[in-house]
Every structure is written in C-alpha cells, then in structure tokens.
VOLOZA-991766 format. One record per residue: x, y, z of N, C-alpha, C, O in turn. Coordinates in steps of 0.001 Angstrom, whole numbers, padded with zeros to 6 digits, always signed. Layout:
% residues N
XYZXYZXYZXYZ...
% end
This chain:
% residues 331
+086088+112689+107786+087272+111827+107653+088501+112700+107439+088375+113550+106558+089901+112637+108210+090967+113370+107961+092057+112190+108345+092286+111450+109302+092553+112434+107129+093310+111637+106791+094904+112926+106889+094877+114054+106396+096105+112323+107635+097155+113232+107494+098182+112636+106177+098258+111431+105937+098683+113329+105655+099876+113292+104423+101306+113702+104944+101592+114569+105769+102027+112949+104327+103450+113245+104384+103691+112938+102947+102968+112458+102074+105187+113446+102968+105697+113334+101383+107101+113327+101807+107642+114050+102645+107968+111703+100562+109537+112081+100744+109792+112778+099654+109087+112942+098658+111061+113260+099958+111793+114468+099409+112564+113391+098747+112905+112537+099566+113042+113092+097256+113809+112797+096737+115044+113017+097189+115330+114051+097792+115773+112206+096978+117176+112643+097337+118522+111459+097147+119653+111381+097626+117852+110768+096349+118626+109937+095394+118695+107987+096056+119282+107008+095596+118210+108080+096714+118388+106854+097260+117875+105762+096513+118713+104911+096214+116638+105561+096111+115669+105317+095187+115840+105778+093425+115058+106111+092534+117246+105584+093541+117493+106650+091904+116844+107287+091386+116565+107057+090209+116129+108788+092331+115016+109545+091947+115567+110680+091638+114836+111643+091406+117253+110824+091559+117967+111989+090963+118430+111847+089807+118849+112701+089025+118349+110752+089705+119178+110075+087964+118897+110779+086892+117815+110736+086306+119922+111513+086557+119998+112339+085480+119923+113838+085376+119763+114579+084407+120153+114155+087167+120130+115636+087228+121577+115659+087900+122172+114913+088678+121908+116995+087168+123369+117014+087907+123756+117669+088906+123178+118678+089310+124929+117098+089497+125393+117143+090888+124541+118698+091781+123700+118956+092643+125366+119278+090946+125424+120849+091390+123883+121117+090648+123726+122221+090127+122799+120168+090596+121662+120906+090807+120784+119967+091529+119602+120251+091717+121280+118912+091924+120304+117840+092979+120040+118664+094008+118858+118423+094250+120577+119871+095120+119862+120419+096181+118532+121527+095777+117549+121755+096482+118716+121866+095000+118042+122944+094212+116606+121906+093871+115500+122271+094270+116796+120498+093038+115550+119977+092985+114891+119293+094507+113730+119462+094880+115918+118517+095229+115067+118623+096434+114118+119611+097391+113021+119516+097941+115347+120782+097250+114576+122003+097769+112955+122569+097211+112035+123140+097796+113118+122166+096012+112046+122897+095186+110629+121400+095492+109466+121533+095111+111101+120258+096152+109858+119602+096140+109588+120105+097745+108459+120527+097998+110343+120077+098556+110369+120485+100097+109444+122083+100212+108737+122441+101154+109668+122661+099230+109186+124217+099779+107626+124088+098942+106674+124816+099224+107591+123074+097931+106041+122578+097572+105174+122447+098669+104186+123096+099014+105764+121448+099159+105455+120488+100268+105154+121821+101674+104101+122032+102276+106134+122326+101793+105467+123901+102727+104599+124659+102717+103774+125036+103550+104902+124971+101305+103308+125788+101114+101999+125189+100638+101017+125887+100383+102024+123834+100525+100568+123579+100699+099949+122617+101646+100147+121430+101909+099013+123667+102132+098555+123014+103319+098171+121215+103471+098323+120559+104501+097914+120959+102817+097340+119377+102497+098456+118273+103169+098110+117283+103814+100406+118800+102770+101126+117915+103264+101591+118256+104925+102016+119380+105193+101509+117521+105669+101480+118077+107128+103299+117706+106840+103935+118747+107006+104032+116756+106541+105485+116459+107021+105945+116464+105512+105138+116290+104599+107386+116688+105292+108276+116167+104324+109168+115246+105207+109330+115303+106426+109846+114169+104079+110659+112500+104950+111680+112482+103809+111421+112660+102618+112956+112226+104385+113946+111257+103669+114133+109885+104393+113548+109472+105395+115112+109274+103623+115289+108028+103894+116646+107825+104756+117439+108715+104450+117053+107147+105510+118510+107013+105962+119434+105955+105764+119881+105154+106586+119681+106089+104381+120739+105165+103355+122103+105810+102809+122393+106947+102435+122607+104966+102888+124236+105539+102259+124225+105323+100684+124550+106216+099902+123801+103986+100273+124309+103404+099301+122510+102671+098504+121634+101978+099022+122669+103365+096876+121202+103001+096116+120603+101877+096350+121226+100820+096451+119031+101995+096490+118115+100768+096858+117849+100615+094989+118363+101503+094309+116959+099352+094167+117093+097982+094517+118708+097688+094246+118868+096531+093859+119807+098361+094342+121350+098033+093962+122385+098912+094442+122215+100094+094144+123424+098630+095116+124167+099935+095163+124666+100035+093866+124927+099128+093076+124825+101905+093666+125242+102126+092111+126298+102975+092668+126686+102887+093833+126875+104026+091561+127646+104808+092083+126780+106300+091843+127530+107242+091588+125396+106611+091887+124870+107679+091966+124361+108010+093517+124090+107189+094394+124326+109069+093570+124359+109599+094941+122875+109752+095489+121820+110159+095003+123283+109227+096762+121984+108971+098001+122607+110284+099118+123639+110010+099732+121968+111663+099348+122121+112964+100047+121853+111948+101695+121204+110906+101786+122466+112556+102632+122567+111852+103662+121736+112448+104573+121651+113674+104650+121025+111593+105369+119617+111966+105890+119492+113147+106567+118692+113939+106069+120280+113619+107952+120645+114321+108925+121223+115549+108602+120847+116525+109251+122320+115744+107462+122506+116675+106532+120943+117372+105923+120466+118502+106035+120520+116307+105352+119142+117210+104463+118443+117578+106067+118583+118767+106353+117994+117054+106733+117204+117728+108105+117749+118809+108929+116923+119253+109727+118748+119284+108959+118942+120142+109193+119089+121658+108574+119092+122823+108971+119247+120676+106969+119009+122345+105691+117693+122473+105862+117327+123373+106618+116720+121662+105247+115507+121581+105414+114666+122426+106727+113597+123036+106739+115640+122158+107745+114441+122645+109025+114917+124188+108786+114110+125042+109153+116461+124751+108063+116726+126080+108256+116016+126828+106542+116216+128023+106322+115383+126129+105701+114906+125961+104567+113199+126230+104090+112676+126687+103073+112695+125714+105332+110986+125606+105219+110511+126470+106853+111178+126830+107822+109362+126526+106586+108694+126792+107742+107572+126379+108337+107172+127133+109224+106904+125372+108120+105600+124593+108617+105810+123458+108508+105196+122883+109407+106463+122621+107767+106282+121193+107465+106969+120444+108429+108169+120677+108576+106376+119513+109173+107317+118500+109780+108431+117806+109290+108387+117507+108096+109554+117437+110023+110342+116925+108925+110716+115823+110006+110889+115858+111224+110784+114454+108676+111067+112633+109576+111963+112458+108779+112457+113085+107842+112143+111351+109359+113404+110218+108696+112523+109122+108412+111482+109103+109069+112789+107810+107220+111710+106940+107423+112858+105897+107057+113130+105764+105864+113462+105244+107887+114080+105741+109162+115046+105646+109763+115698+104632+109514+115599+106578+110788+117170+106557+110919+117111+105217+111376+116105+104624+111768+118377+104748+111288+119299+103488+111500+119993+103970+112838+120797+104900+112907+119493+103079+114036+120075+103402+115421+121309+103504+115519+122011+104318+116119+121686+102094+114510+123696+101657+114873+123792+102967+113526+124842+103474+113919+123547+103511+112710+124343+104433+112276+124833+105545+113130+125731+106285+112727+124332+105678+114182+125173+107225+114965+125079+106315+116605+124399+105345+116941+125769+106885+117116+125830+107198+118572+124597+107654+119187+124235+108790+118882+123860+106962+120021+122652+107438+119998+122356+109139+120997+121436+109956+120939+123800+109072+121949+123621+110306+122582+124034+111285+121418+123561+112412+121270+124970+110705+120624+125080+111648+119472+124179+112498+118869+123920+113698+118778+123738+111239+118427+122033+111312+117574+120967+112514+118055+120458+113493+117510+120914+111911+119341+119886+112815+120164+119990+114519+120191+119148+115398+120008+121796+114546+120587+122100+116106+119771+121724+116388+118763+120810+117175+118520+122389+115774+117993+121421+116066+116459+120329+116361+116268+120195+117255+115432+119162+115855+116840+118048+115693+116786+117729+117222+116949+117385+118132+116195+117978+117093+118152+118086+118397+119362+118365+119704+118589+117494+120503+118248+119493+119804+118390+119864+121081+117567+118897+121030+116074+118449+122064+115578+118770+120266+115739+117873+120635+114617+116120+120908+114365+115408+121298+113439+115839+120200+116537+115099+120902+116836+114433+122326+116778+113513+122880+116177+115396+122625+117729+115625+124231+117854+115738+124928+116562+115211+126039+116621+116372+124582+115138+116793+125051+114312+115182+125620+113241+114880+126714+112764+114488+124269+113227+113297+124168+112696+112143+124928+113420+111037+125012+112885+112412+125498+114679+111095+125550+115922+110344+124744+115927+109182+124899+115549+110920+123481+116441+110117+122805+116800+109552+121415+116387+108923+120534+116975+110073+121599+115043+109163+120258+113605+109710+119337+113510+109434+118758+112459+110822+118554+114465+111098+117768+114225+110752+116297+114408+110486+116132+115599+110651+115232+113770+109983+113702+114342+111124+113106+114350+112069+113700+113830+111382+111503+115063+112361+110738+115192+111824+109567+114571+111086+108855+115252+112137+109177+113103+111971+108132+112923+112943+107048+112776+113755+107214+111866+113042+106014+113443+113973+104865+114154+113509+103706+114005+112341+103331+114104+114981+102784+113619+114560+101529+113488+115648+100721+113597+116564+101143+114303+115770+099672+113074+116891+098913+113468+118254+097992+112360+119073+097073+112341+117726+098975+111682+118279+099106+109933+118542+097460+109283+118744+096431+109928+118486+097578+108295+118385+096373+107483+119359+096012+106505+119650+094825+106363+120224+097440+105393+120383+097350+104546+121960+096445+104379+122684+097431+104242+122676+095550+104324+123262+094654+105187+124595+094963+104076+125753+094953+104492+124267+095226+102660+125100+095960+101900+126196+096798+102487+127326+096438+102817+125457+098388+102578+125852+099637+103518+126372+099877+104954+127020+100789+105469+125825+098672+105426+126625+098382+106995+127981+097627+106938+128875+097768+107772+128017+096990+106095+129481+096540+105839+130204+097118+105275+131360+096909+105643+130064+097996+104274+130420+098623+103675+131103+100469+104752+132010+101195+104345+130424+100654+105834+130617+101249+106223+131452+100992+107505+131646+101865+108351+131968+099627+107587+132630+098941+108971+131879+099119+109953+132439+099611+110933+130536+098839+110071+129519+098439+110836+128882+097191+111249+127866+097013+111919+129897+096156+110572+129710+094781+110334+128022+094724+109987+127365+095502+109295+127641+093668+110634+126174+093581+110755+125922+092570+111511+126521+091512+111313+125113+092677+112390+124898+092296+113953+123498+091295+113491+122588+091585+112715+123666+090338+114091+122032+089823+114004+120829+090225+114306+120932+090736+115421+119717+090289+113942+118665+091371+114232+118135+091334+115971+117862+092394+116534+118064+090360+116503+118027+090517+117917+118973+091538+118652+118483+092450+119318+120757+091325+118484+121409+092746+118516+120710+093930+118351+120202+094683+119182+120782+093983+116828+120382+095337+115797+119320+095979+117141+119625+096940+117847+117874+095069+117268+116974+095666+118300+117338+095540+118897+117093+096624+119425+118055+094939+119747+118947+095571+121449+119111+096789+121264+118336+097486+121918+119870+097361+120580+120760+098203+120090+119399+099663+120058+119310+100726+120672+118389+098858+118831+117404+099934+118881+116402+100531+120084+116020+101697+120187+116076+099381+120983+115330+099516+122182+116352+100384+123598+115868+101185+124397+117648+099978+123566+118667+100788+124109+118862+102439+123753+119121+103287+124607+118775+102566+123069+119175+103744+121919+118385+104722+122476+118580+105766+123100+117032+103828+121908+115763+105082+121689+115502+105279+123882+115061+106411+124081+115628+104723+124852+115836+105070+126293+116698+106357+126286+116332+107520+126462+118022+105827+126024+119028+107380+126108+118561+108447+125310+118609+109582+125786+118074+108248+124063+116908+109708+123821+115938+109897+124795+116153+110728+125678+115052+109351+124779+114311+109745+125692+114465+109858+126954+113496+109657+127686+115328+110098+127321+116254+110293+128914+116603+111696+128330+116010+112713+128689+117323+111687+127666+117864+112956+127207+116778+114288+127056+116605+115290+127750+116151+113790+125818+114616+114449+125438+113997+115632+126588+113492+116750+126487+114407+114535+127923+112865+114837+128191+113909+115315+130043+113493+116213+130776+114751+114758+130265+115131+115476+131570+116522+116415+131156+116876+117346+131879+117165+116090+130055+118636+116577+130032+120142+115975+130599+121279+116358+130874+119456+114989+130572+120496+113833+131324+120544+112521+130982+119477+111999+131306+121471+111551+130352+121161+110111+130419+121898+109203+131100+123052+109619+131199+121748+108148+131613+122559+107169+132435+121475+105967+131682+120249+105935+131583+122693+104917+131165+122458+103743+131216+123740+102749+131148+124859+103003+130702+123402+101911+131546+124895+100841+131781+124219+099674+130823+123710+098760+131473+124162+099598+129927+123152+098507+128685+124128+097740+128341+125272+098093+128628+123852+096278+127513+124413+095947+126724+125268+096142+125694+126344+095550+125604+124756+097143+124701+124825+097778+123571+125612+098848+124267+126815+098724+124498+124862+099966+124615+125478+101350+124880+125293+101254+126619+124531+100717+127423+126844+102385+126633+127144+102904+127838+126854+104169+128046+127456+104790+127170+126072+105146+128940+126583+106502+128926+126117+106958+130714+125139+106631+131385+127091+107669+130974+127418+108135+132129+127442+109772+132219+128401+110426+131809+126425+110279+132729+126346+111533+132388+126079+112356+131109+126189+113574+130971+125872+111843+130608+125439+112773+129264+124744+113580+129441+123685+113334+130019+125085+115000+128975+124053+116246+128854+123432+116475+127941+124058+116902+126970+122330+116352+127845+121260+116891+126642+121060+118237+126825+120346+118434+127808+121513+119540+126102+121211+120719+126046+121987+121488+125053+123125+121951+125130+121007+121524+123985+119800+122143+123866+118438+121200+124298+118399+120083+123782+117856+121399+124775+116670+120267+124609+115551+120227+123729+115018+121336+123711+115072+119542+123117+113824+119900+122013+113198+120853+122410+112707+120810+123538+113029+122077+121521+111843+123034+121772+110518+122183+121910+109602+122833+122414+110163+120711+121536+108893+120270+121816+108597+119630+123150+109028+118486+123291+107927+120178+124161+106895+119834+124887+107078+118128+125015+106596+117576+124026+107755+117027+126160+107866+115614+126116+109203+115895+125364+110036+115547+126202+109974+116377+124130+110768+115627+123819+110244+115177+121920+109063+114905+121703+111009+115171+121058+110900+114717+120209+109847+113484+119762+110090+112361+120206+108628+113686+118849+108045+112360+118715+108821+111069+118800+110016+111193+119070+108334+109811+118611+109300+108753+118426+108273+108260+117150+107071+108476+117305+108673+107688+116057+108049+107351+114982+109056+105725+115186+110210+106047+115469+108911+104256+115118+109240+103192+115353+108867+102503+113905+107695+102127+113948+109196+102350+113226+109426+101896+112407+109350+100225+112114+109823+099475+112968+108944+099851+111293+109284+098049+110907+108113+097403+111576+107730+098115+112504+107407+096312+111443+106669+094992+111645+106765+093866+112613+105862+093305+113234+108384+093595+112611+108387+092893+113555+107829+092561+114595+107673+093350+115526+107440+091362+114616+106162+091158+115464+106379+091001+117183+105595+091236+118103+107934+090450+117186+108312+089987+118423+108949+091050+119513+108678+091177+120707+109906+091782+118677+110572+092953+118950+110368+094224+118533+110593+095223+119218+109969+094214+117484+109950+095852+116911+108515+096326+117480+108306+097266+118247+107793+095640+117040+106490+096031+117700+106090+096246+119216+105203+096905+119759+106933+095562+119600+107304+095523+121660+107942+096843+121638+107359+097759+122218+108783+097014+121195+109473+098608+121437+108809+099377+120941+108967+100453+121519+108080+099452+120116+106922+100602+119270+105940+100744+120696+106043+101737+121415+104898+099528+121031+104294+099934+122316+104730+100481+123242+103941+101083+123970+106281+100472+123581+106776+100735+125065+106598+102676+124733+106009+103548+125371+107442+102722+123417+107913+104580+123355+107316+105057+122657+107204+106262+122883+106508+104501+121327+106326+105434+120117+104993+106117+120028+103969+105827+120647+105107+106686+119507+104141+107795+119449+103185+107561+118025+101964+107586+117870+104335+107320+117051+103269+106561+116081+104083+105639+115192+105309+105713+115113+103398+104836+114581+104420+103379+114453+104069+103614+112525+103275+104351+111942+104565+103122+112278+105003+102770+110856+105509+101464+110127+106701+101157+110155+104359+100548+109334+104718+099084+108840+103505+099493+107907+102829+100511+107764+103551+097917+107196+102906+097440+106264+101735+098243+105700+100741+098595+106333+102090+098554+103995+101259+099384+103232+099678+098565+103339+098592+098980+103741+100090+097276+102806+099227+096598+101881+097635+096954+103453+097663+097591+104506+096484+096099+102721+094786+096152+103818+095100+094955+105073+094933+094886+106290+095543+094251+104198+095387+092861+105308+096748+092956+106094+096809+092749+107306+097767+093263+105365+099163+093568+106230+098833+094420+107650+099080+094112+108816+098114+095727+107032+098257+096304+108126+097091+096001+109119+097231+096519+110227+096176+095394+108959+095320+094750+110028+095741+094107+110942+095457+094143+112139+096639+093319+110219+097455+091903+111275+098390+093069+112458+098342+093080+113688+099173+093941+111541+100426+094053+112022+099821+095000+112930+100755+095389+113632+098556+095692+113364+098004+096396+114151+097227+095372+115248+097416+095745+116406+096569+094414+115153+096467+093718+116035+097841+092838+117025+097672+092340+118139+098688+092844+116515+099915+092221+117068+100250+093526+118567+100188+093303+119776+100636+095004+117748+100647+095754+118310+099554+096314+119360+099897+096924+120373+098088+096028+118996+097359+096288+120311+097865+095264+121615+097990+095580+122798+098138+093754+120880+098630+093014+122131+099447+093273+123156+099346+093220+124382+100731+093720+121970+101773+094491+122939+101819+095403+124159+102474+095386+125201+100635+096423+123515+100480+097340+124769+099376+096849+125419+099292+097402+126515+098684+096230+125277+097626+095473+126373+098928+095144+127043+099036+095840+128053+100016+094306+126860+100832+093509+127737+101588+094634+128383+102029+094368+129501+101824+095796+127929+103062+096402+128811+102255+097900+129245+102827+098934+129590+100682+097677+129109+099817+098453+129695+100039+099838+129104+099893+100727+129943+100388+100303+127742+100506+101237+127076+099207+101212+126509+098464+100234+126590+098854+102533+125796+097835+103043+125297+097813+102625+123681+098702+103142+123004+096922+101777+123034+097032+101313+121499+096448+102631+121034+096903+103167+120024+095380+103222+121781+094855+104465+120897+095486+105488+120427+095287+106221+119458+096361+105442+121327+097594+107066+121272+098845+106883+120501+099898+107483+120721+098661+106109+119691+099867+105410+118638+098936+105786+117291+097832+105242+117277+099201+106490+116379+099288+106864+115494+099819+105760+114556+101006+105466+114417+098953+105293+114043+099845+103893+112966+099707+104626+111379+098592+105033+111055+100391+104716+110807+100785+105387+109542+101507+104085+108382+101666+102874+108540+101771+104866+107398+102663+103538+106260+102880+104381+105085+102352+105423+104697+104046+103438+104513+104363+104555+103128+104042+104068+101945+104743+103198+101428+103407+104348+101600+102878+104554+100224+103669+104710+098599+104196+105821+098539+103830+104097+097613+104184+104501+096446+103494+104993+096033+102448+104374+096225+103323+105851+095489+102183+107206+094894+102447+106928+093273+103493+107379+092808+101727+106353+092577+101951+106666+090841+100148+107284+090541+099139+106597+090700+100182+108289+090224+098738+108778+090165+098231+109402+088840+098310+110630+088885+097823+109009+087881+097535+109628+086612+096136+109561+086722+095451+108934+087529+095727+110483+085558+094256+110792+085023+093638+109685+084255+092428+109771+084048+094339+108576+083766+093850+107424+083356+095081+106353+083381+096163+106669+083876+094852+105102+082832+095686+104266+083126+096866+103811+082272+097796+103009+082343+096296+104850+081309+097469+104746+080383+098266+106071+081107+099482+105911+081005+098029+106905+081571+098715+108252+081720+100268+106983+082979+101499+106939+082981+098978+106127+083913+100001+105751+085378+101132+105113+084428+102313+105384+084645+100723+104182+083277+101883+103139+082656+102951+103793+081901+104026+103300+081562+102367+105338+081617+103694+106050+081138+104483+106533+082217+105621+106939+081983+103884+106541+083708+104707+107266+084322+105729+105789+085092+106668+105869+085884+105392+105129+084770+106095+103619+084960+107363+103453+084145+108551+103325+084441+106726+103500+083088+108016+103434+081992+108666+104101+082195+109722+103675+082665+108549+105371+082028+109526+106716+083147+110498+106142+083908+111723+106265+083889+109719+105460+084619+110629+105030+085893+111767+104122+085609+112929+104132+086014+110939+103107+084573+112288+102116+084457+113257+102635+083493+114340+102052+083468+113149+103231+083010+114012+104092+081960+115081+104573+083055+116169+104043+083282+114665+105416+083527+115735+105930+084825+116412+105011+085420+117598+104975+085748+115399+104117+085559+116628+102637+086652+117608+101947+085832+118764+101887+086253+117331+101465+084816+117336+100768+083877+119354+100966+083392+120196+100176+082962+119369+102315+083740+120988+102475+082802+121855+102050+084508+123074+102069+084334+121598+101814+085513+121900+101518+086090+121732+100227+087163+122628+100084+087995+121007+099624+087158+121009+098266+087934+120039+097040+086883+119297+097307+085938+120237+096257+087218+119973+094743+086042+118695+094666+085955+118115+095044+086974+117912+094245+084944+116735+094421+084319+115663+093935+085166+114516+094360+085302+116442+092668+085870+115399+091794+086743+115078+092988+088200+114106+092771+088923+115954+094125+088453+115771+094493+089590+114631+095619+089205+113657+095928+089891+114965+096078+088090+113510+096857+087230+112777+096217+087241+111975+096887+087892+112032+094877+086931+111043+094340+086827+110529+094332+088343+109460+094797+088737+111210+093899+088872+110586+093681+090623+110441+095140+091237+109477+095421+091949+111396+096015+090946+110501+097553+091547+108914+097818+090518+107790+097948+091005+109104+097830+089702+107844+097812+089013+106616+097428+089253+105554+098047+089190+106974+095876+089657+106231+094893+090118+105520+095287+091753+104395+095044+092188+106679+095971+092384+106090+095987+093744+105271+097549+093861+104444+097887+094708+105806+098335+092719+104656+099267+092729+103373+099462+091782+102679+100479+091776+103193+098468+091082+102009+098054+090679+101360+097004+091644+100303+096384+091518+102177+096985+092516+100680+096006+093499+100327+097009+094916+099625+096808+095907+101172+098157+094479+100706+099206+095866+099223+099720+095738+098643+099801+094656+098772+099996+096726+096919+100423+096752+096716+101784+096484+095591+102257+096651+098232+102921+095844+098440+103820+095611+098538+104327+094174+098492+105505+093821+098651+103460+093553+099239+103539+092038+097945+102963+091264+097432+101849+091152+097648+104343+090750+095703+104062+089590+095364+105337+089459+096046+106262+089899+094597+105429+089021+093645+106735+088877+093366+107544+090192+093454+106958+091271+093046+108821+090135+092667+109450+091349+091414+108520+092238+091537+108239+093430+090551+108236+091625+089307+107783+092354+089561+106132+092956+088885+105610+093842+090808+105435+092160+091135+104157+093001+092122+104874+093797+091662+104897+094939+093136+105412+093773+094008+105873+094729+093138+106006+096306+093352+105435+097375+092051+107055+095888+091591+107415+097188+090770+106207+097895+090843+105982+099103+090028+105505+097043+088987+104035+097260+090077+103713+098473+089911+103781+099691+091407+103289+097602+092500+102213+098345+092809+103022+099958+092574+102282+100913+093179+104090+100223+093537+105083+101141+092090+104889+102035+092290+105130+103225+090731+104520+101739+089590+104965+102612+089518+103771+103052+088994+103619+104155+090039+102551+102294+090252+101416+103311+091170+101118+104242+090889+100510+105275+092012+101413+104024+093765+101776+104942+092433+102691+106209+091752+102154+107082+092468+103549+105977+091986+104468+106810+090763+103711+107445+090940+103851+108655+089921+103176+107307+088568+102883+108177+089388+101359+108966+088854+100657+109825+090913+101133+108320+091680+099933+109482+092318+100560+109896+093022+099830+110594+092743+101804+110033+092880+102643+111929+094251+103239+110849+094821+104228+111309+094648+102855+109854+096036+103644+109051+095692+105640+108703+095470+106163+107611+095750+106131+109708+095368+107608+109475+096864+108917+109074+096777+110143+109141+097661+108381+108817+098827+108567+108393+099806+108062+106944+100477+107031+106917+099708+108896+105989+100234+107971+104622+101227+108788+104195+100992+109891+103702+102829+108136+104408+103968+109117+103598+104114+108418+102287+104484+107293+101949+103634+109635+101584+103939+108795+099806+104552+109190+099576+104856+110160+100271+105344+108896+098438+106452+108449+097851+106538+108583+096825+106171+107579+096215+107060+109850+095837+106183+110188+094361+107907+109497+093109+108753+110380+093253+108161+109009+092685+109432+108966+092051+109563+109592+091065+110550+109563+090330+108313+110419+090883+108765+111111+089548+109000+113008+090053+109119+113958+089280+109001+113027+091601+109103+114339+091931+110114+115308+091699+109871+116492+091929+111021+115008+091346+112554+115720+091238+112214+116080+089709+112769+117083+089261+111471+115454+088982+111792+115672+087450+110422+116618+087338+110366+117161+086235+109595+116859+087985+108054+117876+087505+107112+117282+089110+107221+116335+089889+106222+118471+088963+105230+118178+089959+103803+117543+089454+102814+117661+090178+103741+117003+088449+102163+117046+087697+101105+116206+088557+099984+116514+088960+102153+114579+088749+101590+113813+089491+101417+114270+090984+100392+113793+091472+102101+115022+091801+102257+115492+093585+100368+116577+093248+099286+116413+093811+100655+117291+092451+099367+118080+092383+098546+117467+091497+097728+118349+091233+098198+116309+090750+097274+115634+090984+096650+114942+092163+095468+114728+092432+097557+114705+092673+096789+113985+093965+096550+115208+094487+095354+115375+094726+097264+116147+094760+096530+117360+095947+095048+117659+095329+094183+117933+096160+094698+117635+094052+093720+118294+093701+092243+117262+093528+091070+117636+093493+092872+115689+093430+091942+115101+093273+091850+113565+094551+091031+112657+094689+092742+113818+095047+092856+112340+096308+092473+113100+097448+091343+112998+097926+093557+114040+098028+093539+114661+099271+091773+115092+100113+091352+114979+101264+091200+115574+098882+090093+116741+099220+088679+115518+099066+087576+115978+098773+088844+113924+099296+087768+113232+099598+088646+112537+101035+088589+111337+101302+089342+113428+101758+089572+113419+103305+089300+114547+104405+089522+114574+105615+088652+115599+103393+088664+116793+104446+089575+117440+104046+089897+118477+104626
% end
C-alpha cells in the first residue's frame, strides 16, 4: 500500500501565524518547507490562494500564494510545490501560465497547478473582482485552464471565449515538465467542476470525509465515461486536517492551542465551528485511528492526502509524529 503525502506550509491564512512576528513569519514558513524537503515521506509542500483570513477576515496577514511559490521553488529542492487552489479570476490566465512557467524553470521542474473557481466572496469584492455567479466563475475556470494548456504544451494560445480573449500569446519559457504543468482541479461540483476535472486534470481534489468521497468519485467516473477520458489516470487526492497526538488528551490540548490562537481574533461561535469541523475530520486521533481513517480513504481510490497541521509554524512535534507513526503503515 503507498499512500502519497503532501503538507501546507502555513502562511497565515488559517491564522496559523498568530503571534509570530512580521519580520519572522518567512523564516517560520521556510523552516516547515525545508522539513518537508528533507524528508522523504512528504512528496509536495501547498499553500492556499487567499488574500484575506478564513473562518473571518482579520487584519493578520495571509503571505500571497504565487509569491511563496516562487521563493519556495528557489528555497527547496525535491518537494513538489501546489496551490490548493489558485483562483482562476484572480490573475489573467495567460498571465498566470507565465507565472507558472517561470517558476517552473525556477524549481526544475516541481511545479503543480492547482485551480479552481474560487469561492471566497468576501476577498473578491474586496479586491474589485465583484463576484460573478458560479456558472461564470466556471466559465471562467474551464476557459482559463484551455489557454494554459495551449500554452503549456505548444507555446502559443488562441481563444476567442466568453470570459477570455487571447490572440497570439507566447508561452516561453515553457514548463521544464514533459506535457506541461500537472492540472490539479479542485472542488466537488458535480455538474461543472467535476466535468472540467475529467476533460484536463490530472488529479482532482474534493471531499475529505469516506462517503463524501465515494459519491464525489463516482460522479467523476461518469464524467469521463461521457467525454471518453480516462477515470484511472486521475489521481483523486483530499485535504486533510491533521491533529495527531499520542493519546487523546495530548489531540484536546492541541485543540485548545488552536482556539486560543483564533480566539483573540474572530467571534467565539467561529471557534466553535472550526473546532467542530476538525474534530469530525478522519485525521484528528491518535496515530493508530489517524492511519485506520487514511486506509479507508485509500482502499476508496483517495491515494493522495495534503494535511494540514495548524500547529506547524509554532513546533514540529505533531508533523513528526505522524512521520514516525502514520506514514510507515503505507510503505
């Protein structure tokens, strides 16, 4: 059984910097990222692509996705590095694709595209992005991710779309990878998101929970039965909240932890419900339920898990508990 790992890199979005200061938040990201390099067990490090704090905007700082991927790829040397996941309408997608591109080359090679059709309805207004209805939003995303992969993969894009126009665009540098940048597709959606996941992606990303991701994987075999894509060659993955202690009192202190940190900043009820939603993750228990929960994910085709540690910026105890006691009943 091999099970692959990813890990996000703190970086404040999730108020997982709260209480370290300014001028030393790159220094603690860095120091979970170059963890994450040298041991073999995590194949990728992931940020998130948010402007403004999840469950609240606050005024503590969320590091901006594309910024960290490009320190990162000039920073590490083995680890893959994703987005989980860029927001299409945040950039220009021929833009984007440069981006991508150059930070290709920058990393040799490690880079993934993770894409979606963003949600956070706060931050889009906030950024004069209005916010488009989600049929748009996926126009927008199914458009997008073509002119990458036009780009990617010949050095050229033409499309006359709805959404986006582009007429000549040059892609060059082109990904040092072979095809073109993975496509990682992001979200559940059953009607659209999952239709565009079959058409391009390489490996898709939804629902943590056993039964979530059963459904939301049968929806998706339909898809590519219908548009004659390959269900096997999709990599279905999900992210994980990771709370991992040696007993169960060790996980409820590292809880309290948590709300302590949230707590001086967004309203009590929004602490209770992060709490809440990571005590019902199949990640958060002892080493030997952690892994139980992961071998069922895994025998329903989920062979991909980016966890999500919130206590990483402040110590590693919990990241190398799991390396020492989850990872090594996968191979």
């Amino acid at each position: 059984m091999t099970m692959r790992f990813g890990m996000f890199v703190p970086q404040g979005w999730r108020l997982d910097l709260v209480g370290i200061a300014p001028e030393d938040q790159w220094d603690a990201m860095l120091r979970v990222a170059r963890h994450a390099d040298q041991t073999p067990g995590w194949e990728s490090i992931w940020v998130y692509d948010h402007f403004h704090t999840t469950p609240a905007p606050t005024d503590q700082a969320t590091h901006e996705a594309w910024a960290l991927m490009a320190a990162f790829a000039a920073a590490t040397d083995r680890v893959r590095l994703g987005q989980m996941c860029t927001c299409m309408a945040y950039r220009n997608p021929a833009y984007l694709a440069k981006v991508a591109a150059t930070t290709d080359v920058i990393s040799g090679g490690r880079v993934e595209m993770g894409i979606g059709g963003g949600w956070y309805e706060h931050e889009w207004r906030a950024y004069g992005y209005g916010f488009p209805r989600a049929g748009v939003r996926l126009g927008m995303l199914d458009e997008g991710v073509e002119i990458m992969r036009q780009l990617w993969t010949t050095g050229l894009a033409e499309l006359d779309g709805t959404h986006y126009q582009v007429s000549g665009a040059i892609g060059r540098p082109l990904p040092l990878q072979d095809g073109g940048i993975p496509f990682w597709v992001a979200g559940g959606g059953e009607k659209v998101t999952l239709r565009i996941a079959a058409k391009y992606a390489h490996y898709t990303n939804f629902a943590g929970g056993l039964e979530g991701f059963r459904h939301k994987s049968e929806i998706l075999r339909q898809h590519c039965h219908d548009q004659g894509t390959d269900f096997d060659a999709i990599t279905r993955s999900s992210n994980h909240n990771v709370v991992v202690g040696e007993t169960q009192a060790d996980v409820e202190d590292q809880l309290r932890q948590l709300a302590d940190r949230m707590s001086a900043h967004v309203a009590p009820g929004q602490v209770e419900r992060t709490l809440k939603s990571f005590r019902e993750s199949p990640t958060v228990g002892t080493p030997d339920q952690v892994a139980e929960a992961l071998k069922e994910l895994y025998a329903a085709g989920m062979t991909y898990s980016i966890c999500y540690f919130p206590s990483a910026a402040y110590g590693l105890d919990s990241v190398e508990l799991f390396e020492r006691e989850v990872m090594p009943a996968f191979g």
